[in-house]
Each structure stands twice: as C-alpha cells, then as structure tokens.
FIVEXFI-734439 format. One record per residue: x negated, y, z negated of N, C-alpha, C in turn. Coordinates in pm, whole numbers, padded with zeros to 5 digits, always signed. Example, Ala and Ser with C-alpha at 12.3 -4.5 7.8 and 13.67 -1.06 7.14 Angstrom:
% FIVEXFI-734439
-01319-00569-00780-01230-00450-00780-01320-00330-00780/-01285-00225-00708-01367-00106-00714-01290+00003-00787/
//
This chain:
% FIVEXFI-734439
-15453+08049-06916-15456+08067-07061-15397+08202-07101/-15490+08305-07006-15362+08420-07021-15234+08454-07033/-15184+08372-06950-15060+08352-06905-14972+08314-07020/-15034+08206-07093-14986+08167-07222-14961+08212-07311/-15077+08283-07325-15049+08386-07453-14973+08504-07439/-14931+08544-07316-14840+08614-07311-14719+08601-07312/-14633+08449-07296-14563+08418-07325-14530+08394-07470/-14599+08332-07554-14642+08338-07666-14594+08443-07774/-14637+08551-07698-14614+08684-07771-14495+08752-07747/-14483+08735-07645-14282+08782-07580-14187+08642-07649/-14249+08545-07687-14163+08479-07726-14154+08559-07888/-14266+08500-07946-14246+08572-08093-14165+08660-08120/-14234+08789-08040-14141+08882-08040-14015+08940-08065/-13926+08827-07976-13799+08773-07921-13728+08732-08051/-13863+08612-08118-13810+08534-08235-13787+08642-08347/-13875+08701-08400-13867+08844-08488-13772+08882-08469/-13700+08946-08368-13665+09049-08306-13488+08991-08341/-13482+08833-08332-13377+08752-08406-13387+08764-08527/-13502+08721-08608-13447+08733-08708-13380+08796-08818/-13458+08980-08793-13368+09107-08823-13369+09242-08770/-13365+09324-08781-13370+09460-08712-13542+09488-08698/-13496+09619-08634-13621+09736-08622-13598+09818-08714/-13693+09823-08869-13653+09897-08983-13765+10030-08935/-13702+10156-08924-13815+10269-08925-13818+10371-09089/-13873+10378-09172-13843+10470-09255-13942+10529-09320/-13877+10673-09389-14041+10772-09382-14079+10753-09534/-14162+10772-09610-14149+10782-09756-14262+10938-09760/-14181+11024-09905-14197+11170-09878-14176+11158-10037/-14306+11117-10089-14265+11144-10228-14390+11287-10330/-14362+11336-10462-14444+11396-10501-14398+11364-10661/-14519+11367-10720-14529+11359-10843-14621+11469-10926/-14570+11487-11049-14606+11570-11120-14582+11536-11258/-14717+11610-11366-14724+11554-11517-14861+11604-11562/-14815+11631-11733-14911+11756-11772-14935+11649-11892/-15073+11670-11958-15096+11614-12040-15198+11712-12162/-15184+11693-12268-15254+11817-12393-15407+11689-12366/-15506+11778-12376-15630+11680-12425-15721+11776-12520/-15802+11682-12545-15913+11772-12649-16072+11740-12629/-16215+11789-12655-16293+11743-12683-16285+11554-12671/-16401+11507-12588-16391+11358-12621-16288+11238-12562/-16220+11320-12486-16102+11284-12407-16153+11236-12258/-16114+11130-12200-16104+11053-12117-16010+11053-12028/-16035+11057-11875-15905+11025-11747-15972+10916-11689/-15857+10808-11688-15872+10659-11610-15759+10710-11508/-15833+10708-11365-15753+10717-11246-15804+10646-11137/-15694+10604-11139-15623+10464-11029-15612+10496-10873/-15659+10564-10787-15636+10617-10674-15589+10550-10537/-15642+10384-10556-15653+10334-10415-15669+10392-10306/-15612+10411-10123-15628+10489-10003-15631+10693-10047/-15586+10694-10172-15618+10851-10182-15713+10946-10174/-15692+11043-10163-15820+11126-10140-15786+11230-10339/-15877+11241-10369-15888+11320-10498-15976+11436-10471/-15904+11532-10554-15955+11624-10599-15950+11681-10738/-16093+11710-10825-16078+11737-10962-16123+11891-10926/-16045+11922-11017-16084+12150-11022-16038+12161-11168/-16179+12210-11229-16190+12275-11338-16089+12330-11373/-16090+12360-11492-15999+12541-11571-16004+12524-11649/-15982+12674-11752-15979+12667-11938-15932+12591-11985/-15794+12544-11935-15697+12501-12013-15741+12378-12087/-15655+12288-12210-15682+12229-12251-15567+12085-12219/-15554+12115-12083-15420+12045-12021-15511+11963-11905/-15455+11806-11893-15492+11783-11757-15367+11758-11665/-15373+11811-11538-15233+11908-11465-15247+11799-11391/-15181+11705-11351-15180+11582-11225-15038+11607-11126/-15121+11625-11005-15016+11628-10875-15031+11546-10743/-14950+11426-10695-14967+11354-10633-14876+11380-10510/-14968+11369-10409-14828+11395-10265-14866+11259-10196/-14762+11201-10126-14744+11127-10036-14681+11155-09969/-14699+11093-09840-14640+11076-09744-14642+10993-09620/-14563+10895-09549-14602+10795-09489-14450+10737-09383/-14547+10680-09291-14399+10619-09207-14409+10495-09223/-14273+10414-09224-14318+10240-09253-14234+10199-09124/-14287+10090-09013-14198+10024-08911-14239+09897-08938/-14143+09803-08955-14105+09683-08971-14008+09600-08891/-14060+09503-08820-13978+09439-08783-13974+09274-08819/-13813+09198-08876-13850+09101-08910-13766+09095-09034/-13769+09033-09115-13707+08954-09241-13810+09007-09343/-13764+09050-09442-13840+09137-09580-13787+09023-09666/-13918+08947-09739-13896+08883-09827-13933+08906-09964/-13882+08913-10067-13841+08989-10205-13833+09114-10212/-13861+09149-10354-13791+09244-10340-13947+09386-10313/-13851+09519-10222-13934+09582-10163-14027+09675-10283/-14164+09728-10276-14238+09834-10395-14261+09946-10292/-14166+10033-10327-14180+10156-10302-14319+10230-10343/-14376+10376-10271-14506+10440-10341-14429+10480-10456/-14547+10485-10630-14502+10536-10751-14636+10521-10776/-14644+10612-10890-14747+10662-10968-14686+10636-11145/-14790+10545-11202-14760+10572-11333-14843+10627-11432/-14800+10694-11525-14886+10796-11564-14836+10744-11755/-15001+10730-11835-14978+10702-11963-15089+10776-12036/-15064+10836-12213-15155+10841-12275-15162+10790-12362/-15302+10773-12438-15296+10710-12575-15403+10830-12615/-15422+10757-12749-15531+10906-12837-15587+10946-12755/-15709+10905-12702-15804+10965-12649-15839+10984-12458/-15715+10850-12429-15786+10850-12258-15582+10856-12160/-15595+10938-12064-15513+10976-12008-15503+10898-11861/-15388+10808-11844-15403+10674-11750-15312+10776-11617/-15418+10779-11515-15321+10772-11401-15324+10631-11269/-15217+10592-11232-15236+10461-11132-15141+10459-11027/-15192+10511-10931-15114+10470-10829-15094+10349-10757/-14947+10347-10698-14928+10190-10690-14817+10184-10531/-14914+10158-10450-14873+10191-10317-14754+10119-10280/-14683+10114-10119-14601+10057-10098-14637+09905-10051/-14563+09807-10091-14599+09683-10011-14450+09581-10047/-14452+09492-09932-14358+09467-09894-14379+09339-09793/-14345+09211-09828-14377+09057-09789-14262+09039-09660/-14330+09028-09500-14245+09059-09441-14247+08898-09313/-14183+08832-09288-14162+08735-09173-14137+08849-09023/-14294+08869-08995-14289+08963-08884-14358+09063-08840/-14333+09207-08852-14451+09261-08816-14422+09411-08933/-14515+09436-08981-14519+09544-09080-14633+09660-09060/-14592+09766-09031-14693+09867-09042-14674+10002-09139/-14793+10060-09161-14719+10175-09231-14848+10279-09175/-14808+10386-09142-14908+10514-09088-14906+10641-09286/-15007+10653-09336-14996+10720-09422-15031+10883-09346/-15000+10972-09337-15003+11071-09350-15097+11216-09425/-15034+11225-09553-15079+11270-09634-15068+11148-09781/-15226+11149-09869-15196+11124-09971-15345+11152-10094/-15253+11259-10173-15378+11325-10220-15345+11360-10385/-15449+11335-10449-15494+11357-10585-15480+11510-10668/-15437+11610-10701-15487+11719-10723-15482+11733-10863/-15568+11704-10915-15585+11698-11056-15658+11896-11129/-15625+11949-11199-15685+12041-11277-15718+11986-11416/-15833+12024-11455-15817+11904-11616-15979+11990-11641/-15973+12058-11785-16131+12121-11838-16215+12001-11786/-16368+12071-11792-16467+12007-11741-16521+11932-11842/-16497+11911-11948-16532+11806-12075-16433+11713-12077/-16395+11696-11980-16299+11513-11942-16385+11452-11936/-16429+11324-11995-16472+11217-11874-16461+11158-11824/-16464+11133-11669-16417+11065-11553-16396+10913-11548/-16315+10815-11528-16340+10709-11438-16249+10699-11355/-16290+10667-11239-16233+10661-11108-16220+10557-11018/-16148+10500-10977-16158+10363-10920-16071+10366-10823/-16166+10336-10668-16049+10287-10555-16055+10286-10426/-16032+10253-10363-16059+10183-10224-16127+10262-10139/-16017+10335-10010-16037+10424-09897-16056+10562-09887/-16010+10617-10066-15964+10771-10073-16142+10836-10069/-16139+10935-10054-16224+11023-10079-16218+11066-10200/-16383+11139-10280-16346+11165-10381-16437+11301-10383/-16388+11405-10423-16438+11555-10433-16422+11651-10591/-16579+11641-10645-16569+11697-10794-16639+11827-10793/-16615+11930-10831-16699+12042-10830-16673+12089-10979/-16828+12120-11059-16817+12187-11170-16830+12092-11262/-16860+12002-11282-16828+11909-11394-16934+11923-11474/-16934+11897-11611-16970+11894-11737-16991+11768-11834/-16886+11679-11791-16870+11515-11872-16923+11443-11786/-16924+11289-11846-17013+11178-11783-16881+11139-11646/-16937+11123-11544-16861+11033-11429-16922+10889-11376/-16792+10842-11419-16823+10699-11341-16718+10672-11240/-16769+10643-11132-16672+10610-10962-16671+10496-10906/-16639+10406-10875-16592+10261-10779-16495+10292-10703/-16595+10308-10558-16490+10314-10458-16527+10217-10342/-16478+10151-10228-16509+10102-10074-16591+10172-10024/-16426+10210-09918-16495+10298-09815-16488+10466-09806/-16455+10527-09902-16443+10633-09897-16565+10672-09962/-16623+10843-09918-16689+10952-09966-16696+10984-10111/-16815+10991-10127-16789+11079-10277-16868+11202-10286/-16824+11336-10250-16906+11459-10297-16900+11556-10406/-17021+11542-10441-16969+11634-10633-17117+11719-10584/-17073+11889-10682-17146+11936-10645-17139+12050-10813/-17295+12110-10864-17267+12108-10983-17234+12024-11100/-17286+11952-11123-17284+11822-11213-17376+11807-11310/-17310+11857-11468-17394+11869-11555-17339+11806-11710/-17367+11670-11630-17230+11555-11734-17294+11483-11794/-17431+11490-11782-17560+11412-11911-17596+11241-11808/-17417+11186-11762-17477+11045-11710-17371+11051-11561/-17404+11019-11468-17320+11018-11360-17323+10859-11257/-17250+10759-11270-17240+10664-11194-17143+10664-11109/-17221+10557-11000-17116+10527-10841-17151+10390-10807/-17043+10315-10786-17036+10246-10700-16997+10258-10570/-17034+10198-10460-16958+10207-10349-16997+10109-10245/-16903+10105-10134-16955+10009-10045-16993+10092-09912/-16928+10122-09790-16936+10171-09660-16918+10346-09693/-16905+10380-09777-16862+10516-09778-16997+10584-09827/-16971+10714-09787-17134+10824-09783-17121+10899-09954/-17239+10874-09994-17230+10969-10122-17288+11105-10111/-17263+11232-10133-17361+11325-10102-17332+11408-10226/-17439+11476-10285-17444+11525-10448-17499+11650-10406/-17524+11761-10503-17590+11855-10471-17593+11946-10623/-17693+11960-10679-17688+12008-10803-17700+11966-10883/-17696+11794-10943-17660+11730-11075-17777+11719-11140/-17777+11752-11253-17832+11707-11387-17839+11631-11465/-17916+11553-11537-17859+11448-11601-17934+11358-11534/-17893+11227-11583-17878+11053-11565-17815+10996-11459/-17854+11008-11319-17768+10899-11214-17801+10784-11136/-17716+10686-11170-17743+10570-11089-17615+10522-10990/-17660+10457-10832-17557+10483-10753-17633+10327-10724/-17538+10266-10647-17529+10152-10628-17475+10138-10442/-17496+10124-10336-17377+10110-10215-17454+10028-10176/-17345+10003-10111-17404+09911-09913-17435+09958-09807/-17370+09987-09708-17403+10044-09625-17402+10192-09620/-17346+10305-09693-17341+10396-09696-17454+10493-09738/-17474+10591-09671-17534+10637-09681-17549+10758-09779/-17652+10770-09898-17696+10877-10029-17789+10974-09996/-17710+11128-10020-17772+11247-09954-17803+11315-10091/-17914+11379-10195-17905+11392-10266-17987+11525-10266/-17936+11667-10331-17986+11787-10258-17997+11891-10406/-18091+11968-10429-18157+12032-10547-18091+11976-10684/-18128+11854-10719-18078+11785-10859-18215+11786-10924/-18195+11805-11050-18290+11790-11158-18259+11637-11244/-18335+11569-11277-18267+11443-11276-18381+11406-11434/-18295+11344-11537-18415+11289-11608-18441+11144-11536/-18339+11053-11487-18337+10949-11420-18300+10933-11297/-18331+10873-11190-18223+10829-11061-18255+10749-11023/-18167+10607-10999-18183+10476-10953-18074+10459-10869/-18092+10478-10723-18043+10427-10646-18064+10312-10566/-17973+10199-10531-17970+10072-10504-17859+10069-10348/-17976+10012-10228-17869+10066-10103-17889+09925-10025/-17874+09896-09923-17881+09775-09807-17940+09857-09679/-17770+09876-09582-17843+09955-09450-17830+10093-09472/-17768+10171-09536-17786+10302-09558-17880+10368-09556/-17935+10467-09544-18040+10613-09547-18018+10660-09692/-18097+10675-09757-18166+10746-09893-18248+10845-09875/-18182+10992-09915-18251+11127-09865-18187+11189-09996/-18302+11242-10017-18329+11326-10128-18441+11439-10129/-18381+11541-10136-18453+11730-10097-18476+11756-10201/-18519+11915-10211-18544+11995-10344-18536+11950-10457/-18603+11828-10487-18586+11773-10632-18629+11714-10688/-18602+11696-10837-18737+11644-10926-18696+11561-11067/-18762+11410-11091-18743+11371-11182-18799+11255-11159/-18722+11136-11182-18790+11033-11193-18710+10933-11116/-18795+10852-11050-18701+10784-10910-18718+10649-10935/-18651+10548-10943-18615+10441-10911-18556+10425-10770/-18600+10370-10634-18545+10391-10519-18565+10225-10471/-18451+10129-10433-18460+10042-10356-18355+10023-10244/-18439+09969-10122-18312+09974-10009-18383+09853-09878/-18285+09792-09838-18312+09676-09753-18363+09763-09621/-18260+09769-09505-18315+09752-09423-18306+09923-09368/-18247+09984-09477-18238+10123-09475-18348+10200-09482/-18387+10348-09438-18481+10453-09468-18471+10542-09576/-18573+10581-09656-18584+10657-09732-18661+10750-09702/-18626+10841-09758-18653+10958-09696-18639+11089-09831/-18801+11157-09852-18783+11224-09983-18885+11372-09887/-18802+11485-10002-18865+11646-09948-18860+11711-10035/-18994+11802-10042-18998+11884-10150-19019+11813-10282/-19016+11719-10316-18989+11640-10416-19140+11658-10544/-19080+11682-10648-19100+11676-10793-19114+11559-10889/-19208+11486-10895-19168+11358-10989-19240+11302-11052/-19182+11247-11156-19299+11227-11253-19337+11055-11262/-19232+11005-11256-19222+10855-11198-19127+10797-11043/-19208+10756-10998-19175+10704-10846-19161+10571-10819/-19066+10482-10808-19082+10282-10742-18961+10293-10614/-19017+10314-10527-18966+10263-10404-19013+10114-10350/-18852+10119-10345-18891+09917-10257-18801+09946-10168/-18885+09872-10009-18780+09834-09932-18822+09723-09837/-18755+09674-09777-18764+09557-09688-18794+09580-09510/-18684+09659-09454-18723+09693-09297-18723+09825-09281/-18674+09892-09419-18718+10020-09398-18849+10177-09408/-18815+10222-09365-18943+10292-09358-18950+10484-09464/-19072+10462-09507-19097+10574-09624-19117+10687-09615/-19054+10776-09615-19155+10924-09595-19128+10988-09719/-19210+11000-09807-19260+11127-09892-19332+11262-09874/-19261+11352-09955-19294+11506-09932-19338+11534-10083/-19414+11524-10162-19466+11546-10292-19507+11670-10332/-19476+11756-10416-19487+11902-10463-19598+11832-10601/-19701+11934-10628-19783+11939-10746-19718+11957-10848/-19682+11834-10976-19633+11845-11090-19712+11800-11229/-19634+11782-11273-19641+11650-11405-19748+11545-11390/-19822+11464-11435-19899+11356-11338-19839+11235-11306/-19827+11222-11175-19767+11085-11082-19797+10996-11169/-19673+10906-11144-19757+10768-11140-19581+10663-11050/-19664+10611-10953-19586+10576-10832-19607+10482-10788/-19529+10371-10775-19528+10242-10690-19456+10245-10586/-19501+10242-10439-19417+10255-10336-19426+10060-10261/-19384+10033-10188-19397+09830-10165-19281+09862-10086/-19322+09852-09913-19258+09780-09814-19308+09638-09741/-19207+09589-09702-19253+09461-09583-19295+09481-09441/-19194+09561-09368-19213+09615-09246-19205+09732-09175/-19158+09800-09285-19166+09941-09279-19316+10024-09222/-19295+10136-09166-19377+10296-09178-19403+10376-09329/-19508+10407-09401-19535+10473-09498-19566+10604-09497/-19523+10772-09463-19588+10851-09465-19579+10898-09572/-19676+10948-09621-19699+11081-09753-19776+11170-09788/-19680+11290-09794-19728+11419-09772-19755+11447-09922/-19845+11453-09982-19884+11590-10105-19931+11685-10118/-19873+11843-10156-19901+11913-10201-20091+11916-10236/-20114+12061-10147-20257+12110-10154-20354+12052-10343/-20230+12094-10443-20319+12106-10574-20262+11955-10638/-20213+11837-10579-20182+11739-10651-20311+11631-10693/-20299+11617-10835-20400+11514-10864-20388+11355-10831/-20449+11286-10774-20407+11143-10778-20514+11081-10716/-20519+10956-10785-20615+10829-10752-20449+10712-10703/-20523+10657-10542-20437+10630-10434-20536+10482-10479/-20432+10417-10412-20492+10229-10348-20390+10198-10295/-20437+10152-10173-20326+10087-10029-20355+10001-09979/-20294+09885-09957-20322+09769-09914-20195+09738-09854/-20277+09666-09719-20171+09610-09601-20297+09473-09575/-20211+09472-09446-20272+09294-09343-20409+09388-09327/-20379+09504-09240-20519+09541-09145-20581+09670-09252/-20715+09713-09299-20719+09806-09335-20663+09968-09207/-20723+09878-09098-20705+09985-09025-20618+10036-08948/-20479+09996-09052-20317+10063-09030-20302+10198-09157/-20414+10208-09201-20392+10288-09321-20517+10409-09266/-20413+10525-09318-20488+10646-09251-20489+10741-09370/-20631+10800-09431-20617+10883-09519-20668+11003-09529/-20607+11076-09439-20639+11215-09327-20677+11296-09479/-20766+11331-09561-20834+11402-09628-20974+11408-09627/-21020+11529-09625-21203+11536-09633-21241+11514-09753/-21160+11557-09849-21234+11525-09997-21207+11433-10050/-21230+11335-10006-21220+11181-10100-21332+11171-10180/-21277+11158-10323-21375+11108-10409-21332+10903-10462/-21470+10893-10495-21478+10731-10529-21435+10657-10402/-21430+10660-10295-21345+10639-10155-21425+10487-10114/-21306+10406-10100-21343+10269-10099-21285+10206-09999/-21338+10107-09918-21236+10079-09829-21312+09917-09807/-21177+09802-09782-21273+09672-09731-21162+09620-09618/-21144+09497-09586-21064+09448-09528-20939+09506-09495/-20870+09451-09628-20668+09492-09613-20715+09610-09717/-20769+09714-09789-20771+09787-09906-20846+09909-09854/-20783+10060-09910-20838+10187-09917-20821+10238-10022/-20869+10267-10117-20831+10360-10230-20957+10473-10317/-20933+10540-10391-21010+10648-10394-20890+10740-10471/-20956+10874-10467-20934+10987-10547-20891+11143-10493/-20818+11205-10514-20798+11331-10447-20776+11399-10571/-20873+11527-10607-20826+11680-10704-20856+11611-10820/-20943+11519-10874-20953+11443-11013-20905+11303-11001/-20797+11289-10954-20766+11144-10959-20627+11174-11080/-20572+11269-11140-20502+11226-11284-20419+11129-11219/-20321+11140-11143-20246+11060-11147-20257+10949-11083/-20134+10869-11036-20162+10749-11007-20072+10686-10863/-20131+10630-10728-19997+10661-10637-20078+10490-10570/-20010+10352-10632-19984+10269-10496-19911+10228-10405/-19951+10160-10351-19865+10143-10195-19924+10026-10148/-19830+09926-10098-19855+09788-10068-19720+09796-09973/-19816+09728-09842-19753+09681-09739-19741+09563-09676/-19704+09543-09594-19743+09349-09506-19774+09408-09346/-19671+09465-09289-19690+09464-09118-19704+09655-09098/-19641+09688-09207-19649+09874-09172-19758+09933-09148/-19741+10060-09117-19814+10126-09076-19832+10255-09247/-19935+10312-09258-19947+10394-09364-20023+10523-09396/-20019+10602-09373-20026+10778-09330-20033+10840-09488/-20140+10891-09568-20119+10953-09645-20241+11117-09597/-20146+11235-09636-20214+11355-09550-20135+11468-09652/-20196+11564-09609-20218+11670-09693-20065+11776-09658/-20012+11820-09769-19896+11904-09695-19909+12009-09631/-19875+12049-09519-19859+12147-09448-19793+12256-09481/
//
C-alpha cells in the first residue's frame, strides 16, 4: 500500500509538473494613509493573519501603516485571475474603514505562501472607537480611552490600560490577557485562555470551554462560566459573584468588601475558598456527601449540617456565598 502511494505522488507530481512551471515569487508591499477624525469617531479594521498595533497620540489624525511581506511557490496551472496583497482604506462622516485583503490565487496543483512579516501600525487619539475583526493576527492596545470591540480565531489579544467605559472580545484558540481595564467587559472564547490582572470592573462576564480563567488584584462584579476549564480568582474584590462550570475546578481568594452575594455551581469540579480575616457572610453548600465539604473555621455561627448540606454564618452573616456541587470536593477556610 505504501508502495502505492508513493507512486501516486511521483506520479502527480510529474502530472503538475506538466502542466506548468515552478512559479517562485516574493511579495514586499507597504502601505500608508492619514485620516482627520474628531470626537465620536470610529475605526473598522479588517486585519485577517495580521498582527496590530494601536499607539496613542495628540493628534487628531489616525496614521495607518501596513507592511507585508511574503514568499509564494506554486506549482501547476493558476486558474483566473491572480489577487495580489492590498489594503483598502475608506472614510465616511464618522467611521474610518481599513481592510486588508490578502493574496489568493485558484491553482490545479500545489500552492504555498510563507508570510514573513505582516503588521498593523496604526497611531490614532485614544477617543477612537475600536472594531476589530480577524483571524490569526495578534492584537496589542495600550492606553485606550474608547469602547473596544475584537473578533478574532486564533490570535492573542493584549490591552493594557483600558479606560473605554465598554470593552468586548470574541475569540476562539487564542489567549486574552488584560491588565488595568476599567469599565464594562465581556469576553467570549473557546479554548483560549483569559488572564485578567488589577482591573476595576463595574461588570465582567466571561464565557470559556477548555481554557483557564484567572483573574488577580481585582474587583467588581463577576459573571464567570467555563466547561471543562479552571477558574481561578486572587486577591479578589466583589460585590457580585456566579461562577458555573462543568469539569472544572474553583479557587477563590476573597478580600473584605462591599457585601457578597455569590453563586458558585460545579458538576465535577474542586471548590476552594479563601476569605479575608474581616469578611461577613452566611455560606450554604451542598454536594452528594456532606462529608466532602470542609469548613475549617472555629467561629461558626447558626452552623448546620445534615446529609448533602453545611451552612451557617461567619463575622454576622451580611453577606451571602452559595455553592452547589454533585461529585466535588469543597474547602472553604480562612485567608492566610
């Protein structure tokens, strides 16, 4: 059978190799284009495999610079006609269109292309607001001020300083990591993994599959669901808490705030949670066994426990913290 397919392939080959040349050629292009904006002004950018970069400045200009670069080998018969890399660039009143529009090319044979370099460098004031859309590129924002919204695959998205009132992401396989933002964010991925590091948040709803959900120094109000992924919270500040997950497992780090009130609900997950020496809260936990649930405190007040159920009181009770399990295990203890 081996044998076959190696013939197979030296034949093809052979056949290709009839029907037209060995095309090698490099493409080495750059683009450039300035645009006036004002207050209230909008950038729609088109990126596909690119990597972006947005950088602040006074100006009231958004400065767009695109490099490519790439090798294309083809062998075989090119059928219609060939699309070179181009970038088209439009405005209207208020929103400033950039779209890149890669090379492709319908070939009887074998087609490759190695990209090189291909990168975004945008300068544009920090009262733009963003949308961004596109495959493989990476995307890198520092400083921002306006609302961002992102749809990307598989590429990265890191913004750092983000004080744009609302900040959305889509994504699929690619890692999001934030650090600083303010405001309203909701992120959406698949497998990728959301690193989220001293944000003040009035909202955050993140929505994951197998990815890791980690979130440090920070405080607001959490919406957290994730399949078979871990979550994972430190230092954390909050005034509303709903974690859901399916095979993954919980650890909370809770700082004394505002008064809780928190729904945590795994299937098969681990539950730990750490609170802060002065936090108020009345707890209830329920699993299969009571005696997967551990509630390493001496001062339990109202302290109840039967079958599948433990709940009770720590520092008054103000706030409010449940937790419902099926097969996990569940650890609530005092912070260190």
């Amino acid at each position: 059978m081996k044998k076959q397919l190696c013939v197979l392939t030296f034949s093809l080959l052979i056949f290709f190799a009839g029907l037209g040349t060995v095309a090698a050629e490099e493409i080495n292009k750059e683009f450039h284009q300035s645009f006036d904006v004002k207050e209230g002004d909008s950038l729609c950018l088109r990126f596909g495999d690119g990597n972006v970069q947005l950088i602040p400045w006074e100006k009231n200009i958004i400065d767009v610079k695109v490099r490519y670069r790439a090798d294309v080998y083809r062998v075989g018969i090119r059928l219609g006609r060939k699309q070179d890399f181009d970038v088209e660039f439009r405005q209207t009143a208020n929103t400033v269109y950039v779209t890149g529009k890669e090379p492709s090319s319908a070939t009887i044979g074998f087609y490759n292309e190695r990209t090189y370099e291909y990168v975004y460098e945008i300068h544009s004031p920090d009262y733009v607001a963003l949308e961004l859309d596109g495959d493989d590129g990476n995307v890198d924002i520092e400083n921002w001020a306006a609302e961002i919204e992102c749809r990307i695959d598989d590429g990265d998205v890191h913004l750092r300083n983000i004080v744009g009132g609302k900040t959305q992401i889509w994504g699929e396989d690619g890692d999001v990591e934030i650090t600083k933002l303010s405001g309203d964010l909701a992120i959406e991925v698949d497998d990728g993994d959301v690193n989220l590091t001293e944000c003040d948040m009035e909202s955050c709803r993140v929505v994951g599959e197998d990815g890791e959900i980690t979130i440090s120094q920070s405080k607001g109000s959490y919406d957290l669901i994730a399949d078979d992924g871990d979550i994972v919270m430190k230092k954390i500040e909050a005034n509303g808490l709903n974690i859901s997950t399916a095979d993954g497992d919980v650890e909370v780090d809770l700082l004394a705030g505002d008064r809780l009130d928190a729904d945590i609900k795994t299937d098969d997950g681990n539950i730990n949670i750490d609170l802060e020496k002065r936090l108020s809260v009345s707890f209830y936990v329920s699993a299969n066994e009571a005696d997967s649930i551990r509630i390493a405190f001496d001062n339990k007040e109202d302290y109840k426990k039967d079958k599948h159920i433990k709940s009770g009181s720590i520092n008054g009770g103000t706030g409010r913290l449940k937790i419902q399990t099926a097969d996990g295990d569940v650890t609530i203890k005092e912070r260190l």
